[in-house]
N, C-alpha and C positions, 0 to 999 in steps of 0.2 A: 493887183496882188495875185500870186500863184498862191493857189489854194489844194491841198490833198483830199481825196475822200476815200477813207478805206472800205470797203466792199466788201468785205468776208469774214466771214465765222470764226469765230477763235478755235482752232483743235486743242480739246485737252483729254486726258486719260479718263477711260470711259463714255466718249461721245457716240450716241449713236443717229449716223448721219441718216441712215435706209438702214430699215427694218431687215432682219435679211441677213445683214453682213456683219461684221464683227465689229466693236467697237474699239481703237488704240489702244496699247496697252502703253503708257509710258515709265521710263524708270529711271534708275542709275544704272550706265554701266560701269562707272570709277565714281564714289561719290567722294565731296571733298576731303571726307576724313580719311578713307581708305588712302588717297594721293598725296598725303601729308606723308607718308613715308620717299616718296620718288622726288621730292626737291626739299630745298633748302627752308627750315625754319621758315615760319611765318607764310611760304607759299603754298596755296591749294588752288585745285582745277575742278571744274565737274566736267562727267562727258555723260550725256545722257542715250539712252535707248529709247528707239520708239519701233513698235511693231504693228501696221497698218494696212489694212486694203486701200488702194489705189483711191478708192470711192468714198473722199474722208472730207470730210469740210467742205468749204467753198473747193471747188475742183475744175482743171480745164478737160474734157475730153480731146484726143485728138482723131486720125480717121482709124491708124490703130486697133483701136477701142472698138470698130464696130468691123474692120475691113483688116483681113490680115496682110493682103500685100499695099496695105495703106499705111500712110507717112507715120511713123510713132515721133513719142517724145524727142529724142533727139536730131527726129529727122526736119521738126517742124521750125521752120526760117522765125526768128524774133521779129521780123514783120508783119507775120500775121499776129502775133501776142502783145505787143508794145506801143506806144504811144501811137496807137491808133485812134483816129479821128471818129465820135461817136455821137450817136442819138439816144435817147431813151423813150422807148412808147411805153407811156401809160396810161393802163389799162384802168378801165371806170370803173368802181366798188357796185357789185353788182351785176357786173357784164355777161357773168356766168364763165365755165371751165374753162372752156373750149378757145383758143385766143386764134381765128381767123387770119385769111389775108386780108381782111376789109381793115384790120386794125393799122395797116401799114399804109395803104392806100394815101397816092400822094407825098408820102416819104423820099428824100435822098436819101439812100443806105449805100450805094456804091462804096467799094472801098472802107465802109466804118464798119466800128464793132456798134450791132443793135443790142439794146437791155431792154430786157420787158419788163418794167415793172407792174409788179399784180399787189405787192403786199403781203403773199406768204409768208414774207420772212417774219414777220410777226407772231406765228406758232411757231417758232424754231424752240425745240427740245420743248414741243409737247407732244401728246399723242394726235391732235387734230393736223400735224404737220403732213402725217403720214398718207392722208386719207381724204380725198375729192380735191387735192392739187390742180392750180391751173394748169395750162399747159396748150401749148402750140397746133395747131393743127397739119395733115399733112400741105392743104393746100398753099396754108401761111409758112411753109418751108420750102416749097416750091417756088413760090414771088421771092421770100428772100435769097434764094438761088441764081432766081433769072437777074434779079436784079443788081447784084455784083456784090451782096454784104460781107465783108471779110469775116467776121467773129459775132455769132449771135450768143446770147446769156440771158436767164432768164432769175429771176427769186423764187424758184419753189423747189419743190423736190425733183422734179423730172421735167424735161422740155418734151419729153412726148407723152400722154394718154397711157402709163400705167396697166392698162385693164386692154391693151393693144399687142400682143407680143410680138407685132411685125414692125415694131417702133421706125414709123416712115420719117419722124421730123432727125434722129440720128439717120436714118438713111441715108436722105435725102442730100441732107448739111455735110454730114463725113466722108461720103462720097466727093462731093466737090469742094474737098477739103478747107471746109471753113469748119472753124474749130469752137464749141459749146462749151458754156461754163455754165455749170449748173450750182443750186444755192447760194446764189448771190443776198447781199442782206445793203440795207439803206440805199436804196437806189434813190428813195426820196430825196434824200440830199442831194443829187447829182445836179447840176443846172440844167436847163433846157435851153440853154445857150450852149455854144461851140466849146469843147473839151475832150481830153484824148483819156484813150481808156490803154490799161495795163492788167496782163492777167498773165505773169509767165512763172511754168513750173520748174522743176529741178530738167535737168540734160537727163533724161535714162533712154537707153535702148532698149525696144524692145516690149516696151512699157505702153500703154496709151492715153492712162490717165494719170492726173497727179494732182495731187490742192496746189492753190496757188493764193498769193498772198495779191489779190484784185483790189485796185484802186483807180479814180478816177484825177485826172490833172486839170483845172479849170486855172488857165492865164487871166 
């Protein structure tokens, strides 16, 4: 049996994903009753507004984002975002912040999208969300480099060290344009059997990040 597993945050008006930046503002821009004038009895449309920083929900970055003559949104091939072939490491309750290359050690990643599961998602929209996040280390962005992973993602707020501003694990990964989804949520569900992972944003130029509506495909 083919099985879905959805992977992302719901975005709704007021969310605040990182501290920092604005929360969506969403609305009406024609609500239904206003559009009851432009057609015929009994028909109504809504068209809504939403006003957002790129950095809103579950989100893919791409190298864009950290590299300006690097690939943006519209530049990046739906094979690195789609039914890509994936693992999930997960990460022991307790292991501490820092998520190493030892954690990988022994993994196939060639070619797959990695998820790290830690469990953060579990604070989502509280305040402890914000504050001692796991997160990647440079040298475990390094292995997943040399080692060929198309798409790494992780559940928490940030895949690098926060308290870093030389943020090495976006360096490292956008640079060799493998592209980071950050805020990922139920990785638990996912199998640790063979399953292909999806994480693709809207087409924008210009853009480098964007939420994306992440899901895992288990045949």
């Amino acid at each position: 049996m083919t099985s879905l597993i959805d992977c992302s945050h719901t975005v709704e008006h007021g969310l605040v994903t990182y501290k920092g930046l604005p929360a969506p503002l969403i609305c009406d821009y024609l609500s239904r009753a206003d559009s009851r004038s432009h057609y015929a009895p009994g028909t109504e449309f809504h068209i809504g507004k939403i006003e957002m920083v790129a950095n809103t929900g579950t989100y893919v970055d791409s190298p864009f984002h950290r590299f300006a003559d690097g690939k943006d949104l519209a530049q990046l091939p739906l094979t690195s975002l789609a039914d890509l072939p994936a693992v999930v490491v997960r990460v022991p309750s307790g292991a501490g912040r820092a998520v190493t290359a030892a954690a990988f050690h022994g993994l196939d990643v060639a070619a797959k999208a990695v998820l790290v599961h830690t469990g953060w998602d579990q604070h989502w929209r509280t305040d402890q969300y914000f504050e001692g996040h796991p997160f990647l280390t440079a040298d475990a962005a390094a292995w997943l480099r040399d080692a060929g992973a198309a798409l790494v993602g992780i559940d928490s707020l940030n895949i690098d060290n926060t308290g870093d501003g030389a943020r090495p694990v976006h360096t490292t990964l956008l640079r060799a344009e493998i592209p980071i989804v950050e805020h990922l949520t139920n990785l638990h569900s996912l199998p640790d059997r063979a399953f292909s992972f999806f994480a693709v944003p809207v087409k924008v130029r210009a853009f480098g990040t964007f939420p994306v509506r992440a899901f895992g495909l288990a045949r």
